[in-house]
C-alpha positions in Angstrom: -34.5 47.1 9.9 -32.7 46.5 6.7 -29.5 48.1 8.2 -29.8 46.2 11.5 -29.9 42.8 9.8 -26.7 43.8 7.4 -25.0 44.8 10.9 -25.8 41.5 12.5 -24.8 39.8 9.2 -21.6 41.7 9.2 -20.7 40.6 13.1 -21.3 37.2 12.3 -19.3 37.4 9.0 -16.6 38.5 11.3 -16.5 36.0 14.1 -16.3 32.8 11.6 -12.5 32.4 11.3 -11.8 33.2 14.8 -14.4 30.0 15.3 -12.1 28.2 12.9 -8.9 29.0 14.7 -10.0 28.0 17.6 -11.2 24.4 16.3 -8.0 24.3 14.7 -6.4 24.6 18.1 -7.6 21.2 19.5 -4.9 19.2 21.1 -4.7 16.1 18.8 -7.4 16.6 16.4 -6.3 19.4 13.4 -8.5 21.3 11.5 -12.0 20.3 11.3 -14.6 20.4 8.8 -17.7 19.9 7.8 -19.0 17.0 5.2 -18.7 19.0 1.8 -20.7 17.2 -0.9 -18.8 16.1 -3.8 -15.1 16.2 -1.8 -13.5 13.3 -0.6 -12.9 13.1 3.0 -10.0 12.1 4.9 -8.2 11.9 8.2 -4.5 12.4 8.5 -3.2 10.2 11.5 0.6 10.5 12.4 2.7 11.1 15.5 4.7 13.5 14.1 2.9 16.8 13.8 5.3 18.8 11.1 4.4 15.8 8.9 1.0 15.9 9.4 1.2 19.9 8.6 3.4 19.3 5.7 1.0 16.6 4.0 -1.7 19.0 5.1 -0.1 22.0 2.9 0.1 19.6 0.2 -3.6 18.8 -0.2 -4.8 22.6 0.8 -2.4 23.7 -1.3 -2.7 20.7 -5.0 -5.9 18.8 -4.0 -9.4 20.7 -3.9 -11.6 18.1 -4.1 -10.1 16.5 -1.0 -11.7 17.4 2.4 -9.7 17.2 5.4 -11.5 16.0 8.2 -9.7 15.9 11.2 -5.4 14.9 12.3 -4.6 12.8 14.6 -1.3 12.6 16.3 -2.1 10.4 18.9 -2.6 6.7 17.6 -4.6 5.6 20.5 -7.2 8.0 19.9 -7.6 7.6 15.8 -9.9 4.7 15.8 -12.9 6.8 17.9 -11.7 9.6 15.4 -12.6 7.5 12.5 -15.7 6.1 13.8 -16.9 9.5 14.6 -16.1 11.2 10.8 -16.7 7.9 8.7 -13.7 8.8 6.1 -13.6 7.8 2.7 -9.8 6.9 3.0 -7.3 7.8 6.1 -3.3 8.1 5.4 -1.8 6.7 8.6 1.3 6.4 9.4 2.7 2.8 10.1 5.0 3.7 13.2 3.6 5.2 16.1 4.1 4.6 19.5 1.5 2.3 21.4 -0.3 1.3 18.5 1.4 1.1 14.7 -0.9 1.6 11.6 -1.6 -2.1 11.4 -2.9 -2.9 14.8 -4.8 0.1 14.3 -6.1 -1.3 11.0 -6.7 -4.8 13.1 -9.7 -3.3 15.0 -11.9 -2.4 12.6 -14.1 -5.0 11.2 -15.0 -4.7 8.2 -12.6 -2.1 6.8 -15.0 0.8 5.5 -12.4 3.1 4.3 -9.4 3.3 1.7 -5.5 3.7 3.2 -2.9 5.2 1.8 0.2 4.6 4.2 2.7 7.0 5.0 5.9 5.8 6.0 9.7 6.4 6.3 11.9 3.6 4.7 11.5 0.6 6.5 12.6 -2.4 4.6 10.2 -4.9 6.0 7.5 -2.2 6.3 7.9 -1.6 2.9 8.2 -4.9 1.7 5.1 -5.5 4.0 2.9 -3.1 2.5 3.9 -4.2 -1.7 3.4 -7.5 -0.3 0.0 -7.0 0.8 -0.9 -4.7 -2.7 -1.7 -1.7 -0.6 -0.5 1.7 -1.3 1.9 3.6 0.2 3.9 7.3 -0.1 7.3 7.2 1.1 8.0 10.1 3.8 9.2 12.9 2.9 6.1 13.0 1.0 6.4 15.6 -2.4 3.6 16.6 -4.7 4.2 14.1 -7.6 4.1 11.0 -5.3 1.0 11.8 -3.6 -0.3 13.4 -7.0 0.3 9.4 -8.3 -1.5 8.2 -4.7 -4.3 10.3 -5.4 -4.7 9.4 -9.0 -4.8 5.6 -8.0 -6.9 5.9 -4.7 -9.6 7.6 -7.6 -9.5 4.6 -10.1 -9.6 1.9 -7.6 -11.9 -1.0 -8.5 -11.5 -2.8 -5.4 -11.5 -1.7 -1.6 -8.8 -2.8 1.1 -9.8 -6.3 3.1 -8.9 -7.6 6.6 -6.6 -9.6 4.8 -4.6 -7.9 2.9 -3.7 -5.8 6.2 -3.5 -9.0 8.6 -0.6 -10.2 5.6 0.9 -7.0 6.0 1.1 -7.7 9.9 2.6 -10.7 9.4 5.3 -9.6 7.3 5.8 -5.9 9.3 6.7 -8.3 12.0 9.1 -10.6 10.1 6.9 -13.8 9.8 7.0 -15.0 6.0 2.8 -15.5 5.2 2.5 -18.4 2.9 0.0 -16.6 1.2 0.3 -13.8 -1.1 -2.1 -11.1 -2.1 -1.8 -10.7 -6.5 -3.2 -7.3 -8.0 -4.7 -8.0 -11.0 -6.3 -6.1 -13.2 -10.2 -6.8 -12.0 -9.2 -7.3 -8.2 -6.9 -9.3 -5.9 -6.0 -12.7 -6.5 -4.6 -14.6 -3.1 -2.0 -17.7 -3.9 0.0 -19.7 -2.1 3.5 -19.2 -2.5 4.3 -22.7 -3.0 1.5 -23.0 -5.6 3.2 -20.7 -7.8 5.9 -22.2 -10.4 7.1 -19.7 -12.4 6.8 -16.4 -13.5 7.5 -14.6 -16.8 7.5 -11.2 -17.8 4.9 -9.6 -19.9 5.3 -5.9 -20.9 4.8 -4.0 -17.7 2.9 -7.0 -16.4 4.1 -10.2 -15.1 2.2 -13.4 -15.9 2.3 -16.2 -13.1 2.0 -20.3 -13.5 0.5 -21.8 -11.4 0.6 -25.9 -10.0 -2.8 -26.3 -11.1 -1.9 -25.2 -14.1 -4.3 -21.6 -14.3 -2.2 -18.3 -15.4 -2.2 -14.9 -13.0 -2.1 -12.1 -15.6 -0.4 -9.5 -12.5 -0.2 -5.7 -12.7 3.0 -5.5 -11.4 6.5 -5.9 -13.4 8.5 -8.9 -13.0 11.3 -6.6 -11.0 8.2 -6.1 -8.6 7.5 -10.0 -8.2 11.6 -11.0 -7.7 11.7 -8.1 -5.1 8.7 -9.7 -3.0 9.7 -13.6 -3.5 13.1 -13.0 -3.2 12.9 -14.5 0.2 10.8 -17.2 -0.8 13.7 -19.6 -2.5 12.6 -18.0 -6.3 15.5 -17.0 -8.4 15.6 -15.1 -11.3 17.7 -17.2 -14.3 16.5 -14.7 -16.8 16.0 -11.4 -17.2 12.2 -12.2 -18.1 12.2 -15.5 -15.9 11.4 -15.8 -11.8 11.3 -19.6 -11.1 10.1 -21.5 -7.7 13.2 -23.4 -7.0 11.0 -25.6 -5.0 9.4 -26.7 -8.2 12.3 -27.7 -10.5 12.9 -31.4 -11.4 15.8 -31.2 -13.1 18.6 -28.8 -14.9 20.1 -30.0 -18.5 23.6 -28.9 -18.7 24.5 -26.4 -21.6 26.2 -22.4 -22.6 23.4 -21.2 -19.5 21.9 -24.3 -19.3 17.6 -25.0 -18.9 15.7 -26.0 -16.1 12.9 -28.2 -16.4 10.0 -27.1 -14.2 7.4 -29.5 -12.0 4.7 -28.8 -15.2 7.4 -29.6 -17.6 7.9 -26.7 -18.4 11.6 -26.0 -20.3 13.1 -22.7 -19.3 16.6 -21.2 -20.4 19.2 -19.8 -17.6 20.9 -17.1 -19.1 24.7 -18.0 -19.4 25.5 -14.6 -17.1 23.2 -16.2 -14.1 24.4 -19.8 -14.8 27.1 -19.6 -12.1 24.5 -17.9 -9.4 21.9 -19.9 -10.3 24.1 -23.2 -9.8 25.6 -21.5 -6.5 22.0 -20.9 -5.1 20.4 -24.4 -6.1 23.2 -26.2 -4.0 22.4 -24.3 -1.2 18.9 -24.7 -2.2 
């Protein structure tokens, strides 16, 4: 009896990875696998399979404690992927045929998982996704990058909204949002362009003014901030100054000069941006 039951225990030993394989043969869903407690679980959706297979490597290979649920190459059938597996967090690509990431994104309501775009450079894509504070890895994807995406995806205090990805829309498809989504340090803060004054560096942060005179602490370096409102009429007259040109009353000639902002505000132009600076306020 003993013997028989090792047999049978033997034979079934055997047969489990060719049951693996053949899951992992499925047309557009890769390897599947079962809830493991204490792993977080993901989906991989992108419409190029050797990227999906090299991001794959990467977390089989660096990342343990990450579960890999299902791929999906095929954008139009990720969102009954996701509702079926429930994912903690999904990287998905951001341009796919028939559906990019953020119409994807668009039909889910509420958002009950984390992203972590994947993307090849894209200017406005780019500039859509820092816009909107998400997080993103740049394709090709190494270890190190994802290494920092994983690190941050951990520590998150606050989850991704409908918002933040219907900004990120707006922008992917070259309309300028008025409103713009501020990382802080507890959460997101969401401003109005127009509301904000100036900005000054701070360290590694950047602190905002804003026309009702509060302060945005940011978690993001002034270089950051100029990058984003560059094409929002801000100019940068310092090295540790952004201004709203929209909110300047008046300039006082001198070596750079100093602008005098809507909240009064006196702010030195260094001499090297003075001729920019006066260049870009006429056209202004």
């Amino acid at each position: 009896m003993v013997y028989h039951a090792v047999v049978r225990y033997c034979l079934e030993y055997l047969k489990a990875p060719f049951a693996f394989f053949k899951k992992k043969s499925a047309k557009f869903v890769g390897a599947m696998y079962p809830d493991k407690p204490g792993k977080m679980n993901c989906i991989i959706i992108d419409d190029e399979i050797h990227c999906i297979k090299t991001l794959s490597g990467l977390l089989n290979t660096n990342f343990p404690e990450v579960n890999i649920l299902a791929t999906c190459h095929e954008s139009t059938k990720a969102y009954d992927l996701i509702q079926k597996y429930k994912p903690d967090f999904i990287f998905l690509d951001i341009e796919m045929p028939f559906l990019n990431g953020f119409d994807l994104l668009a039909r889910f309501n509420p958002l009950f998982f984390e992203v972590i775009f994947t993307t090849a450079y894209d200017s406005y894509a780019i500039k859509a996704i820092k816009f909107s504070a998400l997080d993103y890895l740049l394709k090709p994807i190494d270890k190190e990058d994802l290494a920092a995406a994983m690190n941050k995806l951990r520590s998150k205090r606050f989850s991704i909204t409908k918002a933040q990805v219907d900004m990120a829309s707006a922008l992917h498809t070259k309309q300028m949002p008025g409103t713009i989504a501020l990382p802080t340090n507890d959460g997101l803060t969401f401003a109005s362009v127009d509301d904000i004054i100036y900005c000054c560096a701070d360290g590694s942060y950047t602190r905002i003014f804003m026309k009702d005179s509060s302060e945005i602490l940011l978690s993001r370096t002034l270089r950051d901030v100029d990058e984003l409102l560059g094409d929002y009429n801000f100019f940068r007259i310092h090295h540790s100054t952004l201004i709203n040109l929209n909110q300047v009353k008046k300039y006082l000639r001198g070596d750079g000069g100093e602008v005098i902002m809507s909240n009064g505000q006196n702010l030195q132009v260094a001499r090297t941006r003075k001729t920019e600076f006066l260049n870009a306020f006429k056209r202004f």
